[in-house]
N, C-alpha and C positions, 0 to 999 in steps of 0.2 A: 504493500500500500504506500501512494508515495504522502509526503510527509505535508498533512494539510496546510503548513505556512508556505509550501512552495506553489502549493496549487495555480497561484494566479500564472505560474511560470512552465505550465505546462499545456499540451494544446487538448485536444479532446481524446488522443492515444497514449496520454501520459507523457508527450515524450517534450520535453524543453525547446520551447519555443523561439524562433529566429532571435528576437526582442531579449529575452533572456539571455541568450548566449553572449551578443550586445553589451548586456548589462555587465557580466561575469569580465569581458576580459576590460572595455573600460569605467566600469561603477555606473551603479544607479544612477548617482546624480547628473554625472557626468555624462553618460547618456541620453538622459530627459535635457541637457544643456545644448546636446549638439544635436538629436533627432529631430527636433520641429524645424531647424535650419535644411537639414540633409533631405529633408520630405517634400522642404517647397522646393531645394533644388531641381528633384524629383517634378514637382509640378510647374516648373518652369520648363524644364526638358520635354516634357509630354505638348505642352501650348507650341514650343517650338517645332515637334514632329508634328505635329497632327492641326494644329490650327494656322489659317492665313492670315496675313498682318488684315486687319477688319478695318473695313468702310463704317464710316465717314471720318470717327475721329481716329485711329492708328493711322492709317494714311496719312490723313491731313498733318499731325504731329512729325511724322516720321520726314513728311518733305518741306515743313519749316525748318525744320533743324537742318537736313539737308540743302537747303537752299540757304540757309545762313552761314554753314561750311564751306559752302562752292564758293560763294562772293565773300565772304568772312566778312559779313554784316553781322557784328555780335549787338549791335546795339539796339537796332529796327528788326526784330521780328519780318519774313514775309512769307506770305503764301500768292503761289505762281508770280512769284519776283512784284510782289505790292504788299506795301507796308501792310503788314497783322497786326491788329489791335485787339484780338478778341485774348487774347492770351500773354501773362507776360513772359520772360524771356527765362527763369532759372532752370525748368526741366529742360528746356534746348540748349542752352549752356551744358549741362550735362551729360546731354546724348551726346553733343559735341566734342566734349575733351574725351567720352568713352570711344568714339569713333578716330580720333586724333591718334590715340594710344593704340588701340586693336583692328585702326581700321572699316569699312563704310560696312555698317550689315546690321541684319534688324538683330543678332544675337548680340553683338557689342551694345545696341541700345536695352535691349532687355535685361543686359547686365544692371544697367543701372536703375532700372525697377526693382531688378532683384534685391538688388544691396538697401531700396528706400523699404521693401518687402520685410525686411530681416529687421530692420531698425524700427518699424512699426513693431513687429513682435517684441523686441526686447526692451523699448521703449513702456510698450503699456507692462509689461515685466515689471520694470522699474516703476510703475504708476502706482501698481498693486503694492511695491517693497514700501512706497512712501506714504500710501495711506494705510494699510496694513501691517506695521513695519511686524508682529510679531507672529505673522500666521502662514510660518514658511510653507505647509502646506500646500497654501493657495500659491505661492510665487513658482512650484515646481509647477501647478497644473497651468499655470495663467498662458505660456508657449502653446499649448496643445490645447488648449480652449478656443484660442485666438485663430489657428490655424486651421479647426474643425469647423469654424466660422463659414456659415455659407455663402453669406456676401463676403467676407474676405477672399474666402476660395475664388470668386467669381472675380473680383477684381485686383487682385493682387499682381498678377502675370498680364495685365493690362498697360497700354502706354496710353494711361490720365495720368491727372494731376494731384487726385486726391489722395494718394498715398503718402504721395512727397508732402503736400499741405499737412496731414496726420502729424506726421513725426514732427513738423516746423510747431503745430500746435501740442503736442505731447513736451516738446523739451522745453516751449519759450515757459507752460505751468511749469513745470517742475523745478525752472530756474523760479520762477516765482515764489512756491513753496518754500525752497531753499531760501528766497530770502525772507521771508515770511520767519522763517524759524531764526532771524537774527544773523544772518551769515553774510549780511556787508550787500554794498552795494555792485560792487562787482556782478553780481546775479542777476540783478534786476537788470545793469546794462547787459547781460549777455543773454538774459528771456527778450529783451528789445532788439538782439541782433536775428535772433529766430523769430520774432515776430516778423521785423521787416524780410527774410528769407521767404516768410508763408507769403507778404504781400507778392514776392518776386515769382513765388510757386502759381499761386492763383489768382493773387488780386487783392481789395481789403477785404474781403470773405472770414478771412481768420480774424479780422477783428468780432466780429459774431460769436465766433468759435471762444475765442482766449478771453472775449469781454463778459462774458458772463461768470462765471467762475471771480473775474474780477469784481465785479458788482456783487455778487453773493458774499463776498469773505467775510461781512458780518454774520451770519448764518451758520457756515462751519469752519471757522477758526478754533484754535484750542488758548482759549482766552488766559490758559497759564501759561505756554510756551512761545506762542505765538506773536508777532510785534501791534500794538494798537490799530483800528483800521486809517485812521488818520497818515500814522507812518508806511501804512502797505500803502495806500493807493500814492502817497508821494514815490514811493518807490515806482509802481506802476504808469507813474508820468513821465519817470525817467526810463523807462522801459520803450515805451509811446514813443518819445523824440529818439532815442536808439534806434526804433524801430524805420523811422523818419528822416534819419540820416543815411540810413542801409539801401532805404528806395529814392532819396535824392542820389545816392550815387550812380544810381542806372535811369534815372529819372531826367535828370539833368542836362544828359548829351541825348538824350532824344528829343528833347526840348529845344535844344541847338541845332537838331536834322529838321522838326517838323514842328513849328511853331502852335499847333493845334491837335499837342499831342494829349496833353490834361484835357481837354475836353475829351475825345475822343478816346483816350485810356482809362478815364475813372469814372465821367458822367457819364458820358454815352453807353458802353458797357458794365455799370453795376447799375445805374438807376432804371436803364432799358432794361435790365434781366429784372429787377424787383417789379415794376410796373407792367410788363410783360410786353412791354413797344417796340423792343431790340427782334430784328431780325431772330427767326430761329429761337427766339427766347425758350421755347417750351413750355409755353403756358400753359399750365392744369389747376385743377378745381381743387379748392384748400384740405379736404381730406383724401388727397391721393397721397402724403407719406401715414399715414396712417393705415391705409389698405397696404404695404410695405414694411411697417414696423415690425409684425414679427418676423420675417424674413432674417433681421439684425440680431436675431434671439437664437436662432436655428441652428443645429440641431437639439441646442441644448434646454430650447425651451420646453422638448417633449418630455424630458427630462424627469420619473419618477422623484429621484433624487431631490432633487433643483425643489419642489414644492413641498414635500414634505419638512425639507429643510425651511421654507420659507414659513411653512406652518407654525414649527418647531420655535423661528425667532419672534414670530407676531406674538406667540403664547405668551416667552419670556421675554419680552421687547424689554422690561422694563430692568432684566438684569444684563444689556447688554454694557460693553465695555463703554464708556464716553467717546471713547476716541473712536471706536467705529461706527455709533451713532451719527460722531459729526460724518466722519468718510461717506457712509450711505446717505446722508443726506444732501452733502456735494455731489457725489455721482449721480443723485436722484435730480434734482433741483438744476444742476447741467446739461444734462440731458435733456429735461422738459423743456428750458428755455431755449434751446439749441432747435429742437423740433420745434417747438410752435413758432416762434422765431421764421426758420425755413417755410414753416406750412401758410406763413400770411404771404410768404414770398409769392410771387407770381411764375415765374420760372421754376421751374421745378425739375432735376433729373434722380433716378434712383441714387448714382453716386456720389450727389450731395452729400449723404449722411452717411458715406464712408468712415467720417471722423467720429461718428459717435460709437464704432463697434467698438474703440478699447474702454470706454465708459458701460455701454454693455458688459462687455465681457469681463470687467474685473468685478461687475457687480454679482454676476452672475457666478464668478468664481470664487467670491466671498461666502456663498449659500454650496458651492459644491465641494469646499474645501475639506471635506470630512466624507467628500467621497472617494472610493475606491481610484488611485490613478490608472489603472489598468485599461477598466472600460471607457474612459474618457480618452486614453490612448486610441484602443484599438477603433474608436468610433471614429475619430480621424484620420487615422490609414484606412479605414474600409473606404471612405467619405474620398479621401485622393485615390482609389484605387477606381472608385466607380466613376468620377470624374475625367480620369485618363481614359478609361475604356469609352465614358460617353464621346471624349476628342476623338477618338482613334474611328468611331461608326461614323459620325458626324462630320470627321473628315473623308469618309466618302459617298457621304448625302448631303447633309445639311449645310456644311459647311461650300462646300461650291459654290456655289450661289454669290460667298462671299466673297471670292479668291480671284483678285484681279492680275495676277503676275500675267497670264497667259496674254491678258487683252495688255497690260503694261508692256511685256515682252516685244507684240507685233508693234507698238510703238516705238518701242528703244532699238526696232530693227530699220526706223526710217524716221529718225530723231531729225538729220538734215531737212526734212517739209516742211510743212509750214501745214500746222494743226489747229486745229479749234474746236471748241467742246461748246454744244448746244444747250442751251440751258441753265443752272446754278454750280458752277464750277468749283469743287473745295478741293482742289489741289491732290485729288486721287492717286496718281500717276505720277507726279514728280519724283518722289523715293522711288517708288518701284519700277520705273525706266530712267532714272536717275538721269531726269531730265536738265538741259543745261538755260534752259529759253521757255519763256510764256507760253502758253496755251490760250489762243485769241478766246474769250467766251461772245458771243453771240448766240440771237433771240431763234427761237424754235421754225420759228418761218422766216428768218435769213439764211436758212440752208443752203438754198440751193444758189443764194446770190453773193454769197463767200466763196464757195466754190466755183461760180464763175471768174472771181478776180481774183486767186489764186489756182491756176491749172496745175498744179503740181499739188495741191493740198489735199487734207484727209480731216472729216470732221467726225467726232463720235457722240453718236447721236442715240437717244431712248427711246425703246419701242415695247410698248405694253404687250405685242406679240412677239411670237419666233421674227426677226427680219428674216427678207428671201433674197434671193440675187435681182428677183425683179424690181425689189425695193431702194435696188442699187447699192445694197451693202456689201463691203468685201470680206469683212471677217463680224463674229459676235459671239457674245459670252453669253450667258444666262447671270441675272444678278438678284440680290432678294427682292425686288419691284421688279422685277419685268428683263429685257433685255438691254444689253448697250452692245450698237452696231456701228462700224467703222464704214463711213460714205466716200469715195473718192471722187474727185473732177470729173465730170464729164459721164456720171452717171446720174439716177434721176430717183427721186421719194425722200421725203424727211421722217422722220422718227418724232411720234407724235406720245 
């Protein structure tokens, strides 16, 4: 009979399982330190075999950067060589120097998701040590909770922005905290250098994010250790103008390229996304993150565990510790202002509220801390295992639809024409025919009169059906709307 405390380390044959073995030759803890890293490597490998760089935004991303490397425009953002303002410039900074080093390819850029990937995890790690400092428990499970995340899962291996934003608003609190607990000013100016990083990542978006938690600290401070709110939020001003120096320093010279860059980079793009007037904004109706909310819970809100536990503390609420009273009630109380906050917003994407899974998840791992690590493990490799399998069918169904190399390819095979794209142009193509020259865009019924005044040119145009050769197309892909078909001079039909 094997020996009931080894059991969790044995599979259903008795016999000691991969995970175990793992454990034996480099330690348990050590293990749990370096498995959640090793698994998204694992699920970064899997998105690269099996999935294509995705329309509208990986593309678009991929050929800003690219397009700021060719002309080593680090200052102006552009997409198809015109200034971009929807975006600022620090994630393309960093595709950029990962591509300087390793070279032009979408795995040097995913490099640097992965690295912002890894820093989210051990970042909310740390979030847990700081509001929890004594429930080490919870700080081995917080890795494997985070990564069992199913929106994590989902966007992790993504080139957005909100990952990078995360970690800018993870480290600028906890420089905060840090000074909160008396630890000089230094802190506060370097929560203000990560601030201004999150503006550089997304925009003022993070002030939403970091400003709440600020405004709260009367609420849950630890009013013994902790510095008066008077001296935190002065700390917090100086955090502000740190924040304000970081983005005048990339603010400044674009302000000297394009004299109507402030209007155009802060009004036009945050107040058009809140009011919902900005192009493309995404305008949806106030409880669409709410039908989304538990998604940010999953899988662990199915959780037997997880509620009983919660049952367990409501009973005893009132012998809980103070200190993790206050903690639950800052996670609690930030998160709610964080979501309704977004939910009045008018723009709306799911991966807004990217930033709020490590607030989830250390809340949730507060309540699961006295459970079993075993099946919290194994529930995340099942969770990445079923996930690579769904990439790998998906890559040869679902996925096509989204995979434009083939139609990039026949581009970048006759890159010398002179091209144009019918329609709302976002820069699809430029990375992936690693285009050197604009893409003219023009109107759905100037087809066929660009083509007369360019005899040598090729326009790729959208057709709700299969195009045919009588339609005049020479080549077409299948995309998830409909087709895109490639029209040359001197043949006849637009793509409607």
């Amino acid at each position: 009979m094997p020996n009931p405390a080894d059991q969790g380390n044995l599979d259903d044959k008795g016999m000691p399982n991969l995970w175990a073995r793992v454990s034996r030759y480099l330690g348990s803890v050590t293990a749990d330190r370096v498995g959640p890293y090793f698994f998204l490597a694992l699920l970064f490998c899997t998105s690269i075999a099996f999935r294509p760089v995705l329309p509208i935004d990986e593309t678009r991303y991929l050929s800003v950067s690219w397009e700021m490397l060719l002309k080593g425009s680090y200052v102006v953002p552009t997409m198809n060589f015109e200034p971009y303002f929807h975006k600022p410039p620090l994630l393309f900074w960093l595709i950029d120097l990962s591509w300087s080093i390793f070279g032009v390819g979408r795995v040097a850029a995913l490099l640097v998701i992965f690295l912002a990937s890894c820093l989210f995890i051990y970042l909310t790690m740390r979030l847990a040590r700081a509001l929890f400092p004594d429930a080490g428990e919870l700080h081995r499970r917080i890795p494997w909770l985070v990564l069992g995340n199913v929106a994590f899962i989902i966007y992790s291996s993504l080139i957005l922005f909100d990952i990078l934003l995360t970690d800018c608003i993870l480290a600028s609190f906890l420089l905060l905290l840090m000074f909160a607990k008396g630890g000089g000013r230094r802190y506060a100016l370097l929560a203000g250098v990560f601030i201004g990083l999150g503006v550089l990542a997304k925009g003022p978006v993070i002030l939403i994010h970091i400003g709440w938690p600020i405004v709260l600290y009367p609420i849950w401070r630890d009013r013994g250790r902790e510095l008066p709110p008077g001296r935190f939020y002065r700390g917090a001003l100086i955090s502000l103008l740190a924040a304000l120096v970081v983005v005048l320093l990339w603010l400044a010279p674009v302000v000297a390229h394009m004299g109507d860059a402030i209007y155009r980079l802060i009004w036009n793009q945050s107040a058009g996304r809140i009011t919902g007037t900005l192009r493309n904004a995404h305008d949806r109706p106030i409880y669409f993150y709410l039908l989304l909310l538990p998604v940010m819970a999953l899988p662990w809100l199915l959780s037997p565990e997880l509620w009983r536990s919660v049952s367990r503390v409501r009973s005893e609420g009132r012998n809980l510790v103070s200190a993790d009273r206050r903690a639950l009630r800052l996670l609690l109380s930030w998160s709610v202002g964080v979501f309704v906050t977004f939910s009045l917003i008018s723009g709306k994407q799911p991966h807004y509220l990217v930033p709020l899974i490590p607030l989830v998840t250390v809340g949730i791992g507060y309540f699961l801390a006295s459970a079993p690590l075993a099946p919290i493990r194994n529930c995340t490799v099942i969770l990445l295992v079923v996930v690579g399998i769904g990439q790998a069918v998906a890559s040869q169904t679902l996925f096509r639809r989204y995979d434009l190399q083939p139609l990039a390819n026949y581009i970048a095979g006759r890159r010398d024409a002179d091209w144009a794209f019918a329609g709302d142009y976002q820069d699809q193509f430029g990375f992936l025919a690693r285009l050197e020259k604009p893409l003219a865009e023009i109107d759905n019924r100037k087809v066929e009169e660009w083509l007369a005044s360019h005899p040598n040119g090729y326009v790729v145009a959208t057709f709700k059906k299969k195009p045919k050769a009588s339609d005049g197309v020479e080549f077409s892909i299948r995309t998830e709307r409909g087709y895109f078909g490639v029209m040359k001079a001197g043949n006849h039909g637009a793509g409607t």
